[in-house]
Structure formats: C-alpha cells, structure tokens
N, CA, C and O of each residue as an XYZ file, in Angstrom:
744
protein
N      21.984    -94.443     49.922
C      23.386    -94.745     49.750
C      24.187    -93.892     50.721
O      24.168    -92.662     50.781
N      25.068    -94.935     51.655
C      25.936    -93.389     52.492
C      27.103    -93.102     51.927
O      27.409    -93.495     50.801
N      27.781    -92.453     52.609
C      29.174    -91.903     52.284
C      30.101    -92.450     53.066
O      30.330    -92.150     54.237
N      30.576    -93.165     52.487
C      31.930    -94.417     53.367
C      32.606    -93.719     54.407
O      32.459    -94.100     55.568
N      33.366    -92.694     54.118
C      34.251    -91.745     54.589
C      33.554    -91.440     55.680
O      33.729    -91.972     56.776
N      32.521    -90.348     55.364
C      31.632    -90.345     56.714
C      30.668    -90.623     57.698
O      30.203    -89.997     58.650
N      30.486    -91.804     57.174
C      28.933    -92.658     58.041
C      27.700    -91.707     57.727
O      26.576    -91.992     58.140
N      27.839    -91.079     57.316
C      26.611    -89.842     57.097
C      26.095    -90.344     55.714
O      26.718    -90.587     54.681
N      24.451    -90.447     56.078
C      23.393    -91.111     55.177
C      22.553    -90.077     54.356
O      21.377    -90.000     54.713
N      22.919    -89.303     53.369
C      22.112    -88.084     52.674
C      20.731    -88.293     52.861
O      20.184    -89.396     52.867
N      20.201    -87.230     53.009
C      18.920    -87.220     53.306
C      17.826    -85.834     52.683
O      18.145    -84.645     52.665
N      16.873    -86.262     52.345
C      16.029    -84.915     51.585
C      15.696    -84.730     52.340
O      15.225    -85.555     53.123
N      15.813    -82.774     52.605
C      15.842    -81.971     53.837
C      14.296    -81.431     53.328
O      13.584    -81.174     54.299
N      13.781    -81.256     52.303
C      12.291    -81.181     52.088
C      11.306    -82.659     52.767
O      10.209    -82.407     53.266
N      11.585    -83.488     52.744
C      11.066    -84.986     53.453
C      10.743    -84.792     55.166
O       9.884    -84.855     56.045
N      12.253    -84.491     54.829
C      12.165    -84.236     56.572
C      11.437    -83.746     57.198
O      10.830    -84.200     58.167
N      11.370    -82.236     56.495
C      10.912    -81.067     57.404
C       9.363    -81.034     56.915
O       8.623    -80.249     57.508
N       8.729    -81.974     55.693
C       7.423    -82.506     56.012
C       6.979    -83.019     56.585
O       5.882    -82.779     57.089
N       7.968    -84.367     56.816
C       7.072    -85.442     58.175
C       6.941    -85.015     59.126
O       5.863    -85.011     59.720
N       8.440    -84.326     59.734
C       8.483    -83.361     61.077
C       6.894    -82.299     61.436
O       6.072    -82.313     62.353
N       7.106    -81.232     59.818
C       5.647    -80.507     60.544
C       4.114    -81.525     59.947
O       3.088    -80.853     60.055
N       3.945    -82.527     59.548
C       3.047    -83.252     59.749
C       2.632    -83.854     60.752
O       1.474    -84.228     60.939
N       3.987    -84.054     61.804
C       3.461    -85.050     62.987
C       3.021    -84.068     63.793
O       1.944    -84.176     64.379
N       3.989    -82.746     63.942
C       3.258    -81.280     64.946
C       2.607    -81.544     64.465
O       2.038    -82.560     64.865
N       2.040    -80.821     63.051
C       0.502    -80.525     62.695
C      -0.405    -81.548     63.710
O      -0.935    -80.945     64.643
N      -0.668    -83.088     63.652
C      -1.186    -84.103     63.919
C      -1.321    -83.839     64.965
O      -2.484    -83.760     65.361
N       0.287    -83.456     66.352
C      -0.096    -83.517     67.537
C      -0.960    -82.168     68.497
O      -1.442    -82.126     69.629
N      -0.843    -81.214     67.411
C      -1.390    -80.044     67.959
C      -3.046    -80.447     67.528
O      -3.984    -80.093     68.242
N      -3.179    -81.002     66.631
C      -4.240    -81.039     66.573
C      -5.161    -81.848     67.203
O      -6.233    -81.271     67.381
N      -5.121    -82.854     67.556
C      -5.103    -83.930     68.328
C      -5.483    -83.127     69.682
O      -6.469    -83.603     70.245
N      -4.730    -81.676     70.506
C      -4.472    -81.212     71.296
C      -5.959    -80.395     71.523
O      -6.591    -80.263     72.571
N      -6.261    -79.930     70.246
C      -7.314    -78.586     69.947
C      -8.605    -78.932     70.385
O      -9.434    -78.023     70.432
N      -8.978    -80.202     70.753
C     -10.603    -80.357     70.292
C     -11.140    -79.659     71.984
O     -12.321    -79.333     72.102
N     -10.160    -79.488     73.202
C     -11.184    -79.086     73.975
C     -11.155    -77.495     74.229
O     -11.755    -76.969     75.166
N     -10.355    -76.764     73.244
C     -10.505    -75.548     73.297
C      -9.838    -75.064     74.144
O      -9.403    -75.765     75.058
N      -9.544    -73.538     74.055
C      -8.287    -73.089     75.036
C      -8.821    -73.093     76.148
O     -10.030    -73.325     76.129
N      -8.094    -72.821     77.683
C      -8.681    -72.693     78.522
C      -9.090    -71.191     78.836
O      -8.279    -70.336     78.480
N     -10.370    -70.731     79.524
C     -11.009    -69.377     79.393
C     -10.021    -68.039     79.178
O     -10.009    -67.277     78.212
N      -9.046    -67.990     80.612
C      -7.574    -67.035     80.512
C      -7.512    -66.798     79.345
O      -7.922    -65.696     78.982
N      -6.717    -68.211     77.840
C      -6.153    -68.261     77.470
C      -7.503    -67.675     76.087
O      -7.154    -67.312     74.964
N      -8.094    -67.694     76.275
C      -9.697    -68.350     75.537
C      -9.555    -66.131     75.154
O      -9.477    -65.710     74.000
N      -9.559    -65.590     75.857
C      -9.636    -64.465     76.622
C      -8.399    -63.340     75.266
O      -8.502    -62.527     74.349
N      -7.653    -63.881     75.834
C      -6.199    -63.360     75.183
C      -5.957    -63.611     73.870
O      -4.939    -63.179     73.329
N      -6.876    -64.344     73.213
C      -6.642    -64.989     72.014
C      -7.724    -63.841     71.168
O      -7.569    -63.290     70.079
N      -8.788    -63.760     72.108
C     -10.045    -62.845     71.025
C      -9.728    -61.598     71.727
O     -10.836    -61.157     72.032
N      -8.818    -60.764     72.164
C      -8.448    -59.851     72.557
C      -9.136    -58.780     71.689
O      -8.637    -58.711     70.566
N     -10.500    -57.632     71.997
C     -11.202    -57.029     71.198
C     -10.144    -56.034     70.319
O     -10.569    -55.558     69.267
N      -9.072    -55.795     70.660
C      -8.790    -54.536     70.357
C      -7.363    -55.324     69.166
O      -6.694    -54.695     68.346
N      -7.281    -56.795     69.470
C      -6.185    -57.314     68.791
C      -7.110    -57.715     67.138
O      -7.858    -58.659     66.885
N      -6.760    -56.823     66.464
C      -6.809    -57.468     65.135
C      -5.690    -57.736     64.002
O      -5.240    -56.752     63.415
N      -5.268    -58.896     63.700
C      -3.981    -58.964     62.981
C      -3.880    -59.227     61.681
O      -2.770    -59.239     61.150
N      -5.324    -59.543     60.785
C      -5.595    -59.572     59.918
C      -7.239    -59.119     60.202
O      -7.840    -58.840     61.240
N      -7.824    -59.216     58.179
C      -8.920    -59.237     58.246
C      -9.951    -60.238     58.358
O     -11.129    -60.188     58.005
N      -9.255    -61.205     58.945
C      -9.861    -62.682     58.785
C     -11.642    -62.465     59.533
O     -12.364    -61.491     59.744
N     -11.728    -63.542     59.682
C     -12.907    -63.505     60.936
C     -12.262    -63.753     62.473
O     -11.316    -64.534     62.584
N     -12.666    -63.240     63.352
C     -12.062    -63.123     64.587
C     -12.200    -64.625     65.185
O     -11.418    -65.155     65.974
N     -12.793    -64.908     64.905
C     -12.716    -66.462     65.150
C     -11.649    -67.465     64.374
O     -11.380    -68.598     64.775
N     -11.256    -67.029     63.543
C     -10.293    -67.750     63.011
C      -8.881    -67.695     63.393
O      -8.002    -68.556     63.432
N      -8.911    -66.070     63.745
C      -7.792    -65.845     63.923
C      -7.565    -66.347     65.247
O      -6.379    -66.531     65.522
N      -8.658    -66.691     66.398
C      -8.693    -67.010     67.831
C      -8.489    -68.684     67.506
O      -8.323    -69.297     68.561
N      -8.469    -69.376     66.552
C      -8.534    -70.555     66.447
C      -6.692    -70.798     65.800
O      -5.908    -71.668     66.182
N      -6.530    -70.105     65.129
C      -4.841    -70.046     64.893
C      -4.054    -69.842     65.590
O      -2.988    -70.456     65.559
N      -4.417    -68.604     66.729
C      -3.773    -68.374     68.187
C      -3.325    -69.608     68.975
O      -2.350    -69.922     69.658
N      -4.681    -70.270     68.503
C      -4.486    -71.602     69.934
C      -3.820    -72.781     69.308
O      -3.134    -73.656     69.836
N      -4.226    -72.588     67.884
C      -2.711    -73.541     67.194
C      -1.414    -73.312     67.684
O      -0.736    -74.088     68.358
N      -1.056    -71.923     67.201
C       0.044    -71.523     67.639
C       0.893    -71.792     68.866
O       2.060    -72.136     69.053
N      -0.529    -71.393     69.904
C       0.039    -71.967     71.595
C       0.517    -73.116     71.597
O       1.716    -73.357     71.736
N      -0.620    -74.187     71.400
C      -0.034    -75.559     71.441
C       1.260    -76.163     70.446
O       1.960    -77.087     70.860
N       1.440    -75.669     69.384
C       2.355    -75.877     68.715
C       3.830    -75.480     69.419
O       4.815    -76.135     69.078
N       3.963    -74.468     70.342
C       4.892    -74.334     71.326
C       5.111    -75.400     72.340
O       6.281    -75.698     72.579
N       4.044    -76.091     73.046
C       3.887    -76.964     74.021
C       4.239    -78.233     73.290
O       4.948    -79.011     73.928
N       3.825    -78.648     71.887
C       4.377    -79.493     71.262
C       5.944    -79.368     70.935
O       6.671    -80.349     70.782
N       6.309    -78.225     70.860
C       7.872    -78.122     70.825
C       8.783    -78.741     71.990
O       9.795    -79.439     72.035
N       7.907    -78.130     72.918
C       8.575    -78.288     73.965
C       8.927    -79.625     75.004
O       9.631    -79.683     76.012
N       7.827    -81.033     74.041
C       7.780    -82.002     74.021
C       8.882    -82.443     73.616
O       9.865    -82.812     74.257
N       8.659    -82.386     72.319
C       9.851    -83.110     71.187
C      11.143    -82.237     70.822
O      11.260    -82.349     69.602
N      11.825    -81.693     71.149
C      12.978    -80.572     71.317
C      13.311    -80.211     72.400
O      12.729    -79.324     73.024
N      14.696    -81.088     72.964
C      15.441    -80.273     73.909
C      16.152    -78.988     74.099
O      16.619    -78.882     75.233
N      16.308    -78.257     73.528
C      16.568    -77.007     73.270
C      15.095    -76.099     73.175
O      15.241    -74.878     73.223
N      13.912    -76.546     73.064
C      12.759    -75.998     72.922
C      12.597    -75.619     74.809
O      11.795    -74.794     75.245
N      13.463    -76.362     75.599
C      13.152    -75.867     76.928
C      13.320    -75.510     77.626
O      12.861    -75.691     78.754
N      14.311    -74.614     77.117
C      14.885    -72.993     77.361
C      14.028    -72.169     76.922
O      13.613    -72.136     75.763
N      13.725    -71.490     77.769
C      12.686    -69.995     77.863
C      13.609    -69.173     77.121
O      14.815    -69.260     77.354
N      13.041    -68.177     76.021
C      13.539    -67.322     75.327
C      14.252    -66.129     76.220
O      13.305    -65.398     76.512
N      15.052    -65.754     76.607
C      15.164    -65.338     77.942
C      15.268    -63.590     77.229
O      15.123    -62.692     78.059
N      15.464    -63.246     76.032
C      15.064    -62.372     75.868
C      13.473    -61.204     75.886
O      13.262    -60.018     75.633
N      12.605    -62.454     76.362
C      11.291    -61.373     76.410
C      10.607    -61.084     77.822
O       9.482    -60.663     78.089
N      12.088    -61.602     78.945
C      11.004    -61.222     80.021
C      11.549    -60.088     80.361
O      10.909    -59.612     81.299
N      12.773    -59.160     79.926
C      13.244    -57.729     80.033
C      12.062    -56.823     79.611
O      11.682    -55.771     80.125
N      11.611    -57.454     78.617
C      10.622    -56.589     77.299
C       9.011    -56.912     78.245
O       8.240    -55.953     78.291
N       8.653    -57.981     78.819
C       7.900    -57.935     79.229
C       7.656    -56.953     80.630
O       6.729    -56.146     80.704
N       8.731    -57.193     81.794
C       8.860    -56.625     82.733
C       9.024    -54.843     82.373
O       8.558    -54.036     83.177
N       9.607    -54.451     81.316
C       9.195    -52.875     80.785
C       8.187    -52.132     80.674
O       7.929    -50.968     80.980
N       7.269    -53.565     79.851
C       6.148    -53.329     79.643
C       5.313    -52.969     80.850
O       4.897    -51.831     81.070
N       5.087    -54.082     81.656
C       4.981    -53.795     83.031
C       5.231    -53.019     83.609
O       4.632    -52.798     84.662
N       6.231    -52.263     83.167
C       6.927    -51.050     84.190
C       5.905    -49.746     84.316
O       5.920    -48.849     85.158
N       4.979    -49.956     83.152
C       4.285    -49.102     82.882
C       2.857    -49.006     83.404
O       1.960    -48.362     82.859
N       2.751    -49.707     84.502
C       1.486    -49.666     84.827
C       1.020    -50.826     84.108
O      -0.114    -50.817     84.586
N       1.015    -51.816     83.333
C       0.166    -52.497     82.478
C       0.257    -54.266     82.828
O       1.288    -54.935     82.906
N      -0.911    -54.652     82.969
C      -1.144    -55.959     83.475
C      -0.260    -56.983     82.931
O       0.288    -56.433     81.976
N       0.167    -58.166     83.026
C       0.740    -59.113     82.416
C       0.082    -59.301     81.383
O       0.676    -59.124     80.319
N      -1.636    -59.802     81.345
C      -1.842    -59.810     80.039
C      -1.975    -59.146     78.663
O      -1.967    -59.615     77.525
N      -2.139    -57.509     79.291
C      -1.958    -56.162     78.843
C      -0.076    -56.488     78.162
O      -0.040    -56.919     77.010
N       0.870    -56.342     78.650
C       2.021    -56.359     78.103
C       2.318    -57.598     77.612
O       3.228    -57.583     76.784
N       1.746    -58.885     77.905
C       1.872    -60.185     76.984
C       1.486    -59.831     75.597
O       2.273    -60.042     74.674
N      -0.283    -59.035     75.295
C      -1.337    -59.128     74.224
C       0.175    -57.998     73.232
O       0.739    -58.226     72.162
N       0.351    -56.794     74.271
C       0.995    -55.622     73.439
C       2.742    -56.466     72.860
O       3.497    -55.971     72.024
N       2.915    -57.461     73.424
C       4.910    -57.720     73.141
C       4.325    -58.550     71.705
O       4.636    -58.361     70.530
N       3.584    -59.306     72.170
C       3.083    -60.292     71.296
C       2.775    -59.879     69.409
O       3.392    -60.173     68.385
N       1.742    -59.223     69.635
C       0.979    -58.531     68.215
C       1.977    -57.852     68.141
O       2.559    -58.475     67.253
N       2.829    -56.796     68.474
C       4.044    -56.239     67.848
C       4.816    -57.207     66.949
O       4.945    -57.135     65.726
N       5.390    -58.290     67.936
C       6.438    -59.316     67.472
C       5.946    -59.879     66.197
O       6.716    -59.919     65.237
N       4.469    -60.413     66.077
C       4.086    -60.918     65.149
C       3.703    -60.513     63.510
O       3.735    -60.981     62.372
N       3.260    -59.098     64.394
C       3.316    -57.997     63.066
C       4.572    -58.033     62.265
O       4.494    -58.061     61.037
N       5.818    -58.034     62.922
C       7.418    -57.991     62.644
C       7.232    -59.198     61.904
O       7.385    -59.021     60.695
N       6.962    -60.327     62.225
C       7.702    -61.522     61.357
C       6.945    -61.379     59.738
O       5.866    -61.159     59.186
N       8.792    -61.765     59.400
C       7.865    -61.749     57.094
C       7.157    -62.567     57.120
O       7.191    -63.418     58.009
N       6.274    -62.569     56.137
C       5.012    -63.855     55.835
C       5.668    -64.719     55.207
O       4.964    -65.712     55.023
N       6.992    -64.856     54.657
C       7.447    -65.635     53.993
C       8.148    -66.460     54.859
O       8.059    -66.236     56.066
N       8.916    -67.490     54.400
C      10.032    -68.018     55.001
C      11.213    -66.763     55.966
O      11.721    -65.779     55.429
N      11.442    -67.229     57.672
C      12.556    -65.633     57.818
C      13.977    -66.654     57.287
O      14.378    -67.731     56.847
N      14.203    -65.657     57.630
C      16.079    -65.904     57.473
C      16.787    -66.028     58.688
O      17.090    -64.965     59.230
N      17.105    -67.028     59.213
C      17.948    -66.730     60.986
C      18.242    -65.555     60.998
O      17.636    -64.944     61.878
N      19.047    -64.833     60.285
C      19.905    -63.206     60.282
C      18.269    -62.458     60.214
O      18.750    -61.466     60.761
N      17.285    -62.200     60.090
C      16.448    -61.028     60.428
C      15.873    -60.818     61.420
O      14.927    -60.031     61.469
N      16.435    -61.650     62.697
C      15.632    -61.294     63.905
C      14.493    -61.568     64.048
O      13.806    -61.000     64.897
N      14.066    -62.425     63.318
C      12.212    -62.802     62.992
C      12.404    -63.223     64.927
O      13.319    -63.687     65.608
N      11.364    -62.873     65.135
C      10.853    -64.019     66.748
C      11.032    -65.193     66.727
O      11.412    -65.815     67.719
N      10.770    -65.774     65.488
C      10.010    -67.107     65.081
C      12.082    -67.886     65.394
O      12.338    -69.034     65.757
N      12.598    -67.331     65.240
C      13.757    -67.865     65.142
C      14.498    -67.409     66.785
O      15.175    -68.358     67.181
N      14.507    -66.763     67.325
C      14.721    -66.087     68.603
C      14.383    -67.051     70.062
O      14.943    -66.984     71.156
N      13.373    -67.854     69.660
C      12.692    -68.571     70.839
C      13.566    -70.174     70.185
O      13.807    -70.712     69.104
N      13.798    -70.418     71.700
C      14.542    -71.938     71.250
C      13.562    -72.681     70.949
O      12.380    -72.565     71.272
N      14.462    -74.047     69.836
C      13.830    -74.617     69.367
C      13.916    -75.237     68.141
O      15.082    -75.620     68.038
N      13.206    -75.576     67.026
C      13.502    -76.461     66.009
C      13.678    -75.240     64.847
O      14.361    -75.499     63.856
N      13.111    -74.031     64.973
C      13.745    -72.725     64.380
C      12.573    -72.032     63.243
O      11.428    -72.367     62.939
N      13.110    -71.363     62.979
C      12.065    -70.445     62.352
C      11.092    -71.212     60.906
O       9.869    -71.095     60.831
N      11.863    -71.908     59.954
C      11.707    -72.642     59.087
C      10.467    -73.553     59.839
O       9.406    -73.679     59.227
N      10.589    -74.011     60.818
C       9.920    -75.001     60.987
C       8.625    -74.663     61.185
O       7.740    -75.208     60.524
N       8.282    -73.475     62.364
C       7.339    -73.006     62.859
C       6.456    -72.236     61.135
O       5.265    -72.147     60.836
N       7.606    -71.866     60.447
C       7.108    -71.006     59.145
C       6.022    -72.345     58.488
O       4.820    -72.205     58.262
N       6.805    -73.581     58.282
C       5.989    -74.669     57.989
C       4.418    -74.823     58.325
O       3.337    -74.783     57.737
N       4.894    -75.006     59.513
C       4.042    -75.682     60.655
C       2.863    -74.548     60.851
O       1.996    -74.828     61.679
N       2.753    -73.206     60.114
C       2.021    -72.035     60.200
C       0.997    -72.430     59.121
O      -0.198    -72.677     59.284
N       1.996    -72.438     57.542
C       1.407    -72.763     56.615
C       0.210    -74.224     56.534
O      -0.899    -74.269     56.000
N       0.753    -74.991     57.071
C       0.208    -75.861     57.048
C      -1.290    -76.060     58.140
O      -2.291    -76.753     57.956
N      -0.993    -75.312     59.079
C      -2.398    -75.286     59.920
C      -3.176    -74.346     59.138
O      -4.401    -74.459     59.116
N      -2.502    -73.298     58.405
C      -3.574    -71.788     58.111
C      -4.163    -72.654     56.363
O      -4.750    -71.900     55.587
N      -3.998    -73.824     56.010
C      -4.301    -74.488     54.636
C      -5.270    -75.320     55.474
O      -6.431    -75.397     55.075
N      -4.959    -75.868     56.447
C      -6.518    -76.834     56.778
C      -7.621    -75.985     57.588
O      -8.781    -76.391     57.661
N      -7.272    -74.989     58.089
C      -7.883    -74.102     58.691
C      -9.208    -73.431     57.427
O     -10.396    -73.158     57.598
N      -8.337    -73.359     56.218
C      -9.166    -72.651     54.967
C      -9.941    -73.437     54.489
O     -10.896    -72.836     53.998
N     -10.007    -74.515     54.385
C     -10.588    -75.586     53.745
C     -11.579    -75.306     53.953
O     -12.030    -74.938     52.869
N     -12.560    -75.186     54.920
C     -13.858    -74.816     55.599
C     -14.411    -73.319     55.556
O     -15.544    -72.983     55.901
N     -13.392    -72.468     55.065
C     -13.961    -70.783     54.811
C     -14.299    -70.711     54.201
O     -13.912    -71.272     53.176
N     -15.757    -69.646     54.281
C     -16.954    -69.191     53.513
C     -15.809    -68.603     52.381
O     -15.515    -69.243     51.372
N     -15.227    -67.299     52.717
C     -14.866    -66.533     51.839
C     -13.467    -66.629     51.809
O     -12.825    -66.669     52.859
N     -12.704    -66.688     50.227
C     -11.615    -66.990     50.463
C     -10.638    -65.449     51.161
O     -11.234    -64.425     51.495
N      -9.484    -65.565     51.238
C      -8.573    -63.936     51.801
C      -8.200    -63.721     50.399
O      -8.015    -64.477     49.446
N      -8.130    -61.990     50.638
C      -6.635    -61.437     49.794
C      -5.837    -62.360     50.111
O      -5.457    -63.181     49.277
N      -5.490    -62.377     51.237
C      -3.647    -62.729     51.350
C      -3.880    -63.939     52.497
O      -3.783    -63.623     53.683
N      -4.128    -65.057     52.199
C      -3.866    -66.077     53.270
C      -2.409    -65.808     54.268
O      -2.409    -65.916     55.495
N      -1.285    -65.464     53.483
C      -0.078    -65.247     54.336
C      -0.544    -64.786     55.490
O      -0.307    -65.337     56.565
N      -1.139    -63.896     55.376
C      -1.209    -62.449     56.907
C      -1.673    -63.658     57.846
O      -1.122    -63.706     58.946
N      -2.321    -64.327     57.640
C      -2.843    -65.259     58.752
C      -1.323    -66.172     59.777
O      -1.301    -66.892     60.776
N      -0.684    -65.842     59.213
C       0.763    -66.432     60.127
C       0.781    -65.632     60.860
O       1.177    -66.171     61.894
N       0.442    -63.682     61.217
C       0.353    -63.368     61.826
C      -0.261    -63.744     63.768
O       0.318    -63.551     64.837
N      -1.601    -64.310     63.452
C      -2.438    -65.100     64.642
C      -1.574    -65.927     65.318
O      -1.150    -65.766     66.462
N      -1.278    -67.033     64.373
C      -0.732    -68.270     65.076
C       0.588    -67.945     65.231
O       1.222    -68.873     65.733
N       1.333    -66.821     64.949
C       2.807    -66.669     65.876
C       1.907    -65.550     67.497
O       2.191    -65.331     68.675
N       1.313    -65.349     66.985
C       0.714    -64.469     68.125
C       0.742    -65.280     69.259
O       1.551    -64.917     70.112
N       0.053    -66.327     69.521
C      -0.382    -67.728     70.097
C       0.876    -68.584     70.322
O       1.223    -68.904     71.459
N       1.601    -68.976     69.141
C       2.660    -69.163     69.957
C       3.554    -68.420     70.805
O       4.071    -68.953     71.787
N       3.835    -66.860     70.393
C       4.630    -66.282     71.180
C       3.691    -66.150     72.531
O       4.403    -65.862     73.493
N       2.891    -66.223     72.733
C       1.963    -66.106     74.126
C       2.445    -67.247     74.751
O       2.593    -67.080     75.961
N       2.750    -68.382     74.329
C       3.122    -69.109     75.025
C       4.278    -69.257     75.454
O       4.494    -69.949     76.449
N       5.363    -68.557     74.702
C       6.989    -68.359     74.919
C       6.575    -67.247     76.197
O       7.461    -67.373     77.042
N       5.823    -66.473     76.538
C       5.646    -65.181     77.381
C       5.747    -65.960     78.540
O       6.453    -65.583     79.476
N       4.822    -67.494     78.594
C       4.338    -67.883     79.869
C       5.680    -68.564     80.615
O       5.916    -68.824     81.795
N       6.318    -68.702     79.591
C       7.543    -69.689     79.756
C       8.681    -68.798     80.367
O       9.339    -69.087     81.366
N       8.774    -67.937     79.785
C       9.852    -66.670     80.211
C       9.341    -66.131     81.661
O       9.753    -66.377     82.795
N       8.269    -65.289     81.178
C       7.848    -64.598     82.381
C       6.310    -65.320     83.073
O       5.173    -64.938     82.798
N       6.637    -66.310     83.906
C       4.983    -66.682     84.034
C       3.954    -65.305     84.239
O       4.473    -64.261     84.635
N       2.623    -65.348     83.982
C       1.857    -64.256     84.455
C       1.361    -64.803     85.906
O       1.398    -66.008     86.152
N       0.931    -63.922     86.779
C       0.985    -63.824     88.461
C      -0.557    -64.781     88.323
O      -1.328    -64.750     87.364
N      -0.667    -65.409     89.290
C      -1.557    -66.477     89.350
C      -2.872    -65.834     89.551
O      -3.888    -66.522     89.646
C-alpha cells in the first residue's frame, strides 16, 4: 500500500537487507571456487596473523570472502567506488617505517579488524566497516554473519564465540579497500 501524499511505497527494511546480503552472499560465492590468487593466497595465511582461534584455514577462507565481498561492492554500489581515502595516510606511515606494502597492509588491516564490535557497529563508532564507501557497515555486518554460518556448517568443532570470526573476513575485506586506496608496487 503507498502513501498518496508521497509516492513512497513502505517497505520491510529486514527483507531488504536479506535479499541484498543473499545475492552478495551468492555472488561472492560464485566468485570463491578458484581460490585467491598466490599474493593474495599469501596475505590471507599471514603466519604471524592470528585473529581468532579458529583453524587457520578458515580464517584464510573468510579473508577471501571478505576480499571478494568488496569487489562485489564495488560492482553493485556507486559510492562503493570511491577508495576510502582515509587509509592511504595510515598506510604510507606505515611505510614510513621501513615496512613493505604487504607488511603495513597485514599490520593496518588486523588492527582495524580487531577494532570492529562483533556485533552490529553503529555509524557514530568509527567501526572501518562503516568508513570505507559503500552500502555501510550494517550490511557488510550481515553479509559477515551470513558467510561465517555457511562456512560452520562443515566444522569439525564447534567455537566459543563464532562472532570473533567477523574478525578474518573484515580483515580480507579491508585488504582489499588497501588495494584500492593505496595500490601495492607491482
């Protein structure tokens, strides 16, 4: 039923923002079957990056959700294709220090991700997840949950805390906001 006055057709904002992260979910996945490429393959099982207690493979398999779930943004969202222009200051710092691109990508990254709540953020807390243009923090928060639930389906052992696993896959996506901001040197 619309609203005469304003041509505007009410709509359930829970509906929405299911189909929305169902079709990501679908297209990232769709994306996954040939595996990251080695670089990327590399940066994802980073020995020294642990962000939960998962299995390191899982968490290298959420990473690359994450990535592509950026590249899927950046498909379907015009505003998704604007480079966060805040992380290539933070990256180039990093750098300042002697430390490789992928060295200050792995270190901006696992910081940032550590930072975001496991819960839903709030635009006002500075989460990352909301910082990088795009369809916004809510969505990606979705679109986390929902890969780290089909991801479990298949684990030996269940977690304490499935949440922490949003950790990985913002990892992965913010790696990919890095490439976008600051490419790394060829």
């Amino acid at each position: 039923m619309s609203d005469e006055r304003s041509g505007f057709v009410p709509v359930d904002t829970g509906l929405v923002l299911q189909t929305l992260v169902e079709r990501m979910f679908g297209l990232v996945e769709g994306r996954r079957e040939d595996g990251p490429p080695e670089r990327l393959a590399a940066l994802l099982a980073a020995a020294d990056l642990r962000l939960t207690e998962a299995n390191p493979q899982l968490e290298a398999d959420l990473g690359h959700a994450g990535y592509l779930a950026r590249d899927v943004e950046l498909e379907l969202f015009e505003p998704a294709r604007q480079p966060a222009e805040w992380i290539a200051p933070q990256l180039e710092e990093r750098r300042g220090t002697d430390e490789s691109w992928e060295d200050a990508a792995t270190g901006l990254c696992s910081e940032l991700a550590a930072a975001e709540p496991l819960g839903k953020p709030s635009p006002d807390e500075g989460a990352a997840s909301w910082r990088v243009p795009g369809p916004g923090g809510h969505v990606r928060h979705f679109l986390a949950r929902r890969t780290i639930e089909e991801y479990l389906r298949g684990a030996d052992a269940p977690l304490e805390n499935p949440a922490e696993l949003k950790r990985p896959w913002l990892y992965g996506f913010l790696l990919r906001a890095c490439e976008e901001a600051l490419p790394p040197p060829p």
